[in-house]
Backbone as CSV, one residue per row, in Angstrom:
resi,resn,N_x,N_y,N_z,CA_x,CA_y,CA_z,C_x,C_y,C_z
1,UNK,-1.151,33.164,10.169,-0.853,31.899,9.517,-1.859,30.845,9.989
2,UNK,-2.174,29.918,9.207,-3.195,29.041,9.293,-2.339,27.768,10.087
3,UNK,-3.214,26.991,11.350,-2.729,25.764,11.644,-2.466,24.477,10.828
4,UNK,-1.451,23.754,11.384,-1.245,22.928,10.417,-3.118,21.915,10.123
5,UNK,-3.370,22.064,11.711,-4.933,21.294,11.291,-5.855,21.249,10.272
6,UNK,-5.748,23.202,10.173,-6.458,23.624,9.022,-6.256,23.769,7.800
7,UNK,-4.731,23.628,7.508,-4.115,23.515,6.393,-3.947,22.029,5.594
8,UNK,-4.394,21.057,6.691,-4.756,19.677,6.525,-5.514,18.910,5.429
9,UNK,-6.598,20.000,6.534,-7.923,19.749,5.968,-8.417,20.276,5.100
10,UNK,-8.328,21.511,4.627,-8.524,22.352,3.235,-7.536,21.788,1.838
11,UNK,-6.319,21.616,2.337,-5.816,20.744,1.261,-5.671,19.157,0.767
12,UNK,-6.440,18.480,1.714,-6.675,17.201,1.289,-8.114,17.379,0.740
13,UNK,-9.014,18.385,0.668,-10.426,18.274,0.449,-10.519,18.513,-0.671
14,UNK,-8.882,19.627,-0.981,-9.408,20.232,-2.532,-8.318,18.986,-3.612
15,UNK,-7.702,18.507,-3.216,-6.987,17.133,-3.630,-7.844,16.327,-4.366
16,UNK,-9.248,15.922,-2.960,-9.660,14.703,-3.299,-11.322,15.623,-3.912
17,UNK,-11.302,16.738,-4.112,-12.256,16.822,-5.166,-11.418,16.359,-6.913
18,UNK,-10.203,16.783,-7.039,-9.893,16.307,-8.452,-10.632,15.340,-9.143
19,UNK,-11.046,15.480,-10.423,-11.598,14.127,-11.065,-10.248,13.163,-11.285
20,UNK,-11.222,12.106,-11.823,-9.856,11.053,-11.812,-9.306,11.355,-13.129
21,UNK,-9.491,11.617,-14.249,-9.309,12.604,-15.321,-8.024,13.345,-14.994
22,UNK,-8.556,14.512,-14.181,-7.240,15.869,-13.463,-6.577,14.877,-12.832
23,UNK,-6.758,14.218,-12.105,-5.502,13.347,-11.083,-4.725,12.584,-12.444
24,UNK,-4.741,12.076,-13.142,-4.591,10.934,-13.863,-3.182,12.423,-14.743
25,UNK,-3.908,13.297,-15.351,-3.297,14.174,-16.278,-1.791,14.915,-15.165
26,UNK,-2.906,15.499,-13.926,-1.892,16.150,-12.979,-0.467,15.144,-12.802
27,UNK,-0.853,13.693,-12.163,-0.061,13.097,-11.956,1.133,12.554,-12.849
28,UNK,0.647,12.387,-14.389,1.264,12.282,-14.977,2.713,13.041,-15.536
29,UNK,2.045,14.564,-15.437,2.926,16.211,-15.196,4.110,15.793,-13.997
30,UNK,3.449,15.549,-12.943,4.180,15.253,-11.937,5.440,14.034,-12.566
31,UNK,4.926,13.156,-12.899,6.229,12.227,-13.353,7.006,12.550,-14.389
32,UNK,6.731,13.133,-15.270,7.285,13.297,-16.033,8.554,14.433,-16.026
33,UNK,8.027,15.473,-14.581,9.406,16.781,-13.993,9.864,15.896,-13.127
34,UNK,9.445,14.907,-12.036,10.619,14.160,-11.511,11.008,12.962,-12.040
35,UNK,11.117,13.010,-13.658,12.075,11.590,-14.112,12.730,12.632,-14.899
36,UNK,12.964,14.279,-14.900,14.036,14.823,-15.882,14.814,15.060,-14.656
37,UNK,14.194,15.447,-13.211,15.197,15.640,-12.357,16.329,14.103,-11.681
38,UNK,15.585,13.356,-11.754,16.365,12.087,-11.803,17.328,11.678,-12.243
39,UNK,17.116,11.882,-13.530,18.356,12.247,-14.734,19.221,12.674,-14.288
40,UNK,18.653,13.904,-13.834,20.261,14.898,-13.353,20.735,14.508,-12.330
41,UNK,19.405,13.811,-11.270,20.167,13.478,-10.302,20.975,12.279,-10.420
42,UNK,20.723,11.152,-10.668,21.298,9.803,-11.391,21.483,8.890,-10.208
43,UNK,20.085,9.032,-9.246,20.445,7.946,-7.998,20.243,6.317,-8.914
44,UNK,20.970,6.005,-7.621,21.221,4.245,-8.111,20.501,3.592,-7.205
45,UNK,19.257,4.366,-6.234,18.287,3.557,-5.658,17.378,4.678,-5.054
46,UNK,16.148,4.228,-5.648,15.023,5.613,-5.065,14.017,5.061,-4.385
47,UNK,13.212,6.010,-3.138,12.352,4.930,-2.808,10.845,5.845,-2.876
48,UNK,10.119,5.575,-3.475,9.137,5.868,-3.774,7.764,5.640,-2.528
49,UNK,6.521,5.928,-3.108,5.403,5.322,-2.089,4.274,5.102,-2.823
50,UNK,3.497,4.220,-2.408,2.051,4.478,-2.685,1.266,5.116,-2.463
51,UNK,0.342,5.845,-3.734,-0.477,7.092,-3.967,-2.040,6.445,-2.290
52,UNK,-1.946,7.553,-1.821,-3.139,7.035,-1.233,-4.043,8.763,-0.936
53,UNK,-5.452,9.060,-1.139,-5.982,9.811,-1.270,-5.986,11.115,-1.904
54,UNK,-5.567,10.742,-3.116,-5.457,11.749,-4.507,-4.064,11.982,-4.522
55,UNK,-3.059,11.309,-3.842,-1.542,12.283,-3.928,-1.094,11.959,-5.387
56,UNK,-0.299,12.345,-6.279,0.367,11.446,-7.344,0.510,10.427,-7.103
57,UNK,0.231,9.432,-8.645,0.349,8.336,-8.575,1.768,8.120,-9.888
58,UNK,2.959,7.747,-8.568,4.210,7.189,-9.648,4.243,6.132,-10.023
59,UNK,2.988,5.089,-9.988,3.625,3.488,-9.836,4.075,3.387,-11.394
60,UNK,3.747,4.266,-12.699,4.577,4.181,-13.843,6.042,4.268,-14.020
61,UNK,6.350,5.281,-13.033,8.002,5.713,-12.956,8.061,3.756,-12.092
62,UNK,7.901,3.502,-11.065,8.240,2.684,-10.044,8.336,1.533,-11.033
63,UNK,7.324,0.945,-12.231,7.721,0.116,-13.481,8.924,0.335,-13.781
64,UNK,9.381,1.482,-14.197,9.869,1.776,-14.842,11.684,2.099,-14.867
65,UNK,11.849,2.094,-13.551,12.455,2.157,-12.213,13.179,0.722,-12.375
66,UNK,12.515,-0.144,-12.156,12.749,-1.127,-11.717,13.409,-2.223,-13.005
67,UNK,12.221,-1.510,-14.397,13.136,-2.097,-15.888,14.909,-1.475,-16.365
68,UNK,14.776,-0.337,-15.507,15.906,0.254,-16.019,17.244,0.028,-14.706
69,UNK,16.828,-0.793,-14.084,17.665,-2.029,-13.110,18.184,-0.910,-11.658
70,UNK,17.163,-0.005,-11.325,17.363,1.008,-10.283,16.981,0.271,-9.405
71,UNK,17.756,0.344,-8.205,17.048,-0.318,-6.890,15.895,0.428,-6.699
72,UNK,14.633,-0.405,-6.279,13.764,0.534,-6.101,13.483,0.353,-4.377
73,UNK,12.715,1.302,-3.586,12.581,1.135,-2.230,11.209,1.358,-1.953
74,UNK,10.446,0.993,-1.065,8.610,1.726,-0.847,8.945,1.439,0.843
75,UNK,8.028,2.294,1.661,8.342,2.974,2.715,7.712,1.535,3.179
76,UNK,7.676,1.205,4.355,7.250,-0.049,5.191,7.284,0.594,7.035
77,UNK,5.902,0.936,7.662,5.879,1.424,8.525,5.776,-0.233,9.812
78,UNK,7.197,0.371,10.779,7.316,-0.542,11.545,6.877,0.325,13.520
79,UNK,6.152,-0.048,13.829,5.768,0.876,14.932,5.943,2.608,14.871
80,UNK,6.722,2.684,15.340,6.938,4.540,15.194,8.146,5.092,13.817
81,UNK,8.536,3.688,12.854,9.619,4.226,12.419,8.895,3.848,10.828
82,UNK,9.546,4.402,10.036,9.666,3.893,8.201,11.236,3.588,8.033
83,UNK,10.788,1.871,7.625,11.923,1.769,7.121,12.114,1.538,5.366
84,UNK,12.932,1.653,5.005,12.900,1.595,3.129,13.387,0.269,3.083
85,UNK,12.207,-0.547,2.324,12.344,-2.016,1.832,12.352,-2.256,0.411
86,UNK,13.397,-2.538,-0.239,13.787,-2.909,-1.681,13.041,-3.745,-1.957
87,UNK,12.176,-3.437,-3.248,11.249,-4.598,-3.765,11.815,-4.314,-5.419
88,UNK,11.566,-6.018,-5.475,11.763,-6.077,-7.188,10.634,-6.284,-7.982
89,UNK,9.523,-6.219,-7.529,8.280,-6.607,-8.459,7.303,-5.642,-7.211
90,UNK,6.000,-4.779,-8.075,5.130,-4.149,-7.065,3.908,-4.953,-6.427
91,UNK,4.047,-6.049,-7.024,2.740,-7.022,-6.819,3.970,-7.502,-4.985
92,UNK,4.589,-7.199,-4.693,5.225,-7.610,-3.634,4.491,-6.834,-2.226
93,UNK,3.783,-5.723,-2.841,3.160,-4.802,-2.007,1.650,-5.461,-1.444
94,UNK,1.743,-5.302,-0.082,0.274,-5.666,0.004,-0.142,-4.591,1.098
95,UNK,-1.850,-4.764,1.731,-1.916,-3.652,2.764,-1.638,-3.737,3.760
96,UNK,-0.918,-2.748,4.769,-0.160,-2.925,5.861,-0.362,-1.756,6.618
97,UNK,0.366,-0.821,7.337,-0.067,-0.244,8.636,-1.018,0.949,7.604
98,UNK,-2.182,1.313,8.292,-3.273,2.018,7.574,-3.913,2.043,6.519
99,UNK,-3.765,0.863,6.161,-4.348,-0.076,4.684,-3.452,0.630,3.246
100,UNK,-2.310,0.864,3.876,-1.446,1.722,2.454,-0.887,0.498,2.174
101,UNK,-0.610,-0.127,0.781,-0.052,-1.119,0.333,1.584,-0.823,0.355
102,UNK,2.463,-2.182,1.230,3.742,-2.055,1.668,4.785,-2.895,1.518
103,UNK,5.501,-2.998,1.437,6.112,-4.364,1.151,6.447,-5.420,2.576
104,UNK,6.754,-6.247,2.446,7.195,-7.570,3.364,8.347,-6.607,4.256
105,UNK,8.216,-7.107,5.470,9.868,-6.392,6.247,10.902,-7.463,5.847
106,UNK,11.805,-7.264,5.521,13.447,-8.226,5.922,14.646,-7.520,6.575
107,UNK,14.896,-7.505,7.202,16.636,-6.664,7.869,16.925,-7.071,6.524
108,UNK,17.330,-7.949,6.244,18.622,-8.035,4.339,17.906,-6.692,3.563
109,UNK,16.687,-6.612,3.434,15.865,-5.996,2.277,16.226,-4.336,2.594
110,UNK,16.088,-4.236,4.420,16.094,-2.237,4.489,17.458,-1.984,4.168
111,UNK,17.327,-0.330,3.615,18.647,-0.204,3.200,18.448,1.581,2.941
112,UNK,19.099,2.021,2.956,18.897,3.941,2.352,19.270,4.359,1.370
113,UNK,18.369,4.507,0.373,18.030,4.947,-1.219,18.907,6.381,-0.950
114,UNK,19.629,6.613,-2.221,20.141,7.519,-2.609,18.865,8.815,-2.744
115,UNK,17.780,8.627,-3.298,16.762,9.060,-3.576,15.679,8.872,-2.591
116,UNK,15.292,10.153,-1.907,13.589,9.617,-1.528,12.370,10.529,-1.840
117,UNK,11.362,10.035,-2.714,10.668,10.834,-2.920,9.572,10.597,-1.914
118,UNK,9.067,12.062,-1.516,7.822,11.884,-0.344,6.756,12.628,-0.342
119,UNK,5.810,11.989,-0.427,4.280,12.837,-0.666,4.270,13.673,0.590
120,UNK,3.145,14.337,0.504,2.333,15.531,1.270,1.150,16.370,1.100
121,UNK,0.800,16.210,2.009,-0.918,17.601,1.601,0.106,18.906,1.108
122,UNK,1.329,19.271,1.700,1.500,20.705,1.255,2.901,20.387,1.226
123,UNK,3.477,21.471,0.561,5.051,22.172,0.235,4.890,23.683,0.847
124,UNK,6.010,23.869,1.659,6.132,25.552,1.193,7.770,25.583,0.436
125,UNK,7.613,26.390,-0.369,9.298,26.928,-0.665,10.979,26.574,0.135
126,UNK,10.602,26.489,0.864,11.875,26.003,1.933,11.955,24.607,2.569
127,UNK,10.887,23.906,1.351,11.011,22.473,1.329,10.360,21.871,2.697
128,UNK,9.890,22.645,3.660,9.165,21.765,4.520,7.693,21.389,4.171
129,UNK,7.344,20.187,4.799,6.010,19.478,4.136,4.897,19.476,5.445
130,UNK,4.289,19.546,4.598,2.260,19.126,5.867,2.391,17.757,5.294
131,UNK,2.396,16.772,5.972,2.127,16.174,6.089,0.927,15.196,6.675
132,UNK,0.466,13.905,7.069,-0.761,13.614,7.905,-0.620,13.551,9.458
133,UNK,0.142,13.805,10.097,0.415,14.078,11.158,1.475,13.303,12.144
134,UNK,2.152,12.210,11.403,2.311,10.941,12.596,3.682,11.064,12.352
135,UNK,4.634,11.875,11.867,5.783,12.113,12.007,6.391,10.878,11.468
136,UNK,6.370,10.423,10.302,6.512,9.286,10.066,8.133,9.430,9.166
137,UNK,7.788,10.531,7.867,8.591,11.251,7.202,9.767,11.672,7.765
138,UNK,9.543,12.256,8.747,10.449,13.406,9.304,11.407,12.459,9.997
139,UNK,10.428,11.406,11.102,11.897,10.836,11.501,12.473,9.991,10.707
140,UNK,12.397,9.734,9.652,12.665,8.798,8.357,14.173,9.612,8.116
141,UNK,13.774,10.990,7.482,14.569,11.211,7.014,15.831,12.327,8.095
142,UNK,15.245,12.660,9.110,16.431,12.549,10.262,17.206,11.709,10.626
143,UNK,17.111,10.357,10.928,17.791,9.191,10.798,18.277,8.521,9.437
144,UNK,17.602,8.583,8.344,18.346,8.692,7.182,19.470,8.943,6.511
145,UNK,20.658,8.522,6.070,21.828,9.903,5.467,20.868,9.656,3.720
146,UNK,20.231,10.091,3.644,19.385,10.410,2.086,20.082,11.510,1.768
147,UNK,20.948,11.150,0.519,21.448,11.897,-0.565,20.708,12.922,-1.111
148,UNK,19.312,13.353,-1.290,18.929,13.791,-2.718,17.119,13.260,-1.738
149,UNK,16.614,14.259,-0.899,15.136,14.470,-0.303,14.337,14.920,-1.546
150,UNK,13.193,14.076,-2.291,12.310,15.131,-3.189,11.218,14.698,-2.791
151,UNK,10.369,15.895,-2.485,8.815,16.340,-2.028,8.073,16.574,-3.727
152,UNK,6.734,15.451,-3.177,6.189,15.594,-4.344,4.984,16.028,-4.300
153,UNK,4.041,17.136,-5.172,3.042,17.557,-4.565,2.309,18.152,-6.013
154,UNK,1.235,18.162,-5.958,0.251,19.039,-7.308,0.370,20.648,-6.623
155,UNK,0.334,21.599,-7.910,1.094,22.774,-7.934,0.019,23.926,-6.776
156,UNK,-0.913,23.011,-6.927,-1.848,23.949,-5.947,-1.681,23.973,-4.354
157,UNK,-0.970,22.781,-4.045,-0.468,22.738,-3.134,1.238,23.198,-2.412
158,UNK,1.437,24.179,-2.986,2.678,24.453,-2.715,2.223,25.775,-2.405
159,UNK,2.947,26.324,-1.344,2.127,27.204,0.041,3.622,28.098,0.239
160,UNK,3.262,29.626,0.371,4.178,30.086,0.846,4.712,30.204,1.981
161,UNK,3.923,29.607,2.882,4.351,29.328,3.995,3.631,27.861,5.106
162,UNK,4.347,27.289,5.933,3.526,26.425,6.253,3.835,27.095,8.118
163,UNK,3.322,26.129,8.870,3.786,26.219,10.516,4.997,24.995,10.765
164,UNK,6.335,25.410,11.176,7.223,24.313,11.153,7.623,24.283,12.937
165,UNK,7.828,22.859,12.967,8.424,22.323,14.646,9.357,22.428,14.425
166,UNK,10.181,21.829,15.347,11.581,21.737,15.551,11.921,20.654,15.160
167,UNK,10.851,19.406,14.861,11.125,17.912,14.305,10.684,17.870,13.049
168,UNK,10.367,19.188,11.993,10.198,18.899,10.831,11.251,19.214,10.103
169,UNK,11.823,17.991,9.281,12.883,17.777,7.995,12.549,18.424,6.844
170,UNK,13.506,19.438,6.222,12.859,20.255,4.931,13.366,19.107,4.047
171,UNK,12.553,19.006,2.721,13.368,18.154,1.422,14.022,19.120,0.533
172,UNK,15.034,18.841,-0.285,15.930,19.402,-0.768,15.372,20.387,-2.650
173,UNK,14.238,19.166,-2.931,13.285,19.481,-4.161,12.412,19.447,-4.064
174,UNK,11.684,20.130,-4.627,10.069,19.805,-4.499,9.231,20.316,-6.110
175,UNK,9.044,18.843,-6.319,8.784,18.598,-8.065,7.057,18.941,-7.730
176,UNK,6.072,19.555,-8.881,4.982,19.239,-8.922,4.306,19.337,-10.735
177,UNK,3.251,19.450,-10.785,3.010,19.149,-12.121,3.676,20.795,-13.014
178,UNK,3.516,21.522,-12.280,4.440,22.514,-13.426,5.704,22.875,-13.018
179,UNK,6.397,22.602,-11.980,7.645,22.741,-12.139,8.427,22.267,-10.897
180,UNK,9.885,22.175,-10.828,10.573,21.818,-10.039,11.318,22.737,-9.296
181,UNK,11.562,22.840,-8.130,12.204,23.609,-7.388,13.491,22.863,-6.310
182,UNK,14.438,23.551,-6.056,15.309,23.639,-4.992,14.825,24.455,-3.979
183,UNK,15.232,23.892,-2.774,14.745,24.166,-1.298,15.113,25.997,-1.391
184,UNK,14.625,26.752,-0.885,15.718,28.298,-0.782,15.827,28.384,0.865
């Protein structure tokens, strides 16, 4: 089995070769299987993130989200933790810990989305994720009670196997541009 190092780095390389074309089409695939699973799922607050180095880009669903009067949430990194900050407009986002655009902190504002969708370099089948290394996710959603974990990822990146710790959180779905899965 390959290290998570190397599994890092081979799948963010072949990510960020995509044209913006394939990203634009891929990503779109991608939204369009997690707004039928949404449906089914029917959270009443999801918290989404900003696309940063080829991952899907939802900020259409996150419009869209937000017209159809869903609480929406975007991750807001506070020292070692993510907390989920409810924003009502995305222009609320600016750049914040690692130049990822974030919203403002408020204690009133954090709160735990029924829904969390969470990027990654990789998926394997049993819902655990590669992530970028800083454990940001994992303790998110260990401390979390999140209803309804979905891992979002382009189909090339979904791995039959990854290397898992003892501090990595599996997600429950894992949507990509051709199809959706439950954790097994």
């Amino acid at each position: 089995m390959h290290t998570k190092a190397s599994l890092r780095s081979y799948l963010l390389k072949k990510r960020l070769q995509l044209t913006q074309q394939e990203l634009q089409t891929l990503s779109r695939r991608v939204e369009e299987n997690l707004k039928r699973l949404l449906r089914e799922l029917s959270p009443k607050s999801v918290m989404l993130y900003w696309p940063i180095k080829g991952e899907p880009d939802l900020t259409p669903l996150a419009r869209e989200l937000l017209e159809n009067g869903v609480k929406l949430y975007f991750p807001k990194v506070l020292k070692e933790r993510i907390a989920a900050v409810e924003v009502d407009d995305l222009d609320q986002l600016s750049p914040g810990a690692f130049n990822i655009p974030e919203p403002p902190y408020s204690p009133q504002r954090e709160g735990t989305p029924e829904a969390v969708v969470v990027p990654a370099l990789g998926y394997d089948k049993k819902g655990y994720r590669l992530g970028y290394g800083g454990g940001y996710y994992d303790r998110f959603l260990a401390s979390a009670p999140v209803k309804d974990k979905i891992g979002v990822c382009f189909h090339f990146q979904l791995l039959d196997a990854i290397p898992v710790e003892p501090f990595d959180q599996p997600v429950d779905w894992i949507v990509t541009d051709k199809t959706t899965l439950r954790r097994t």
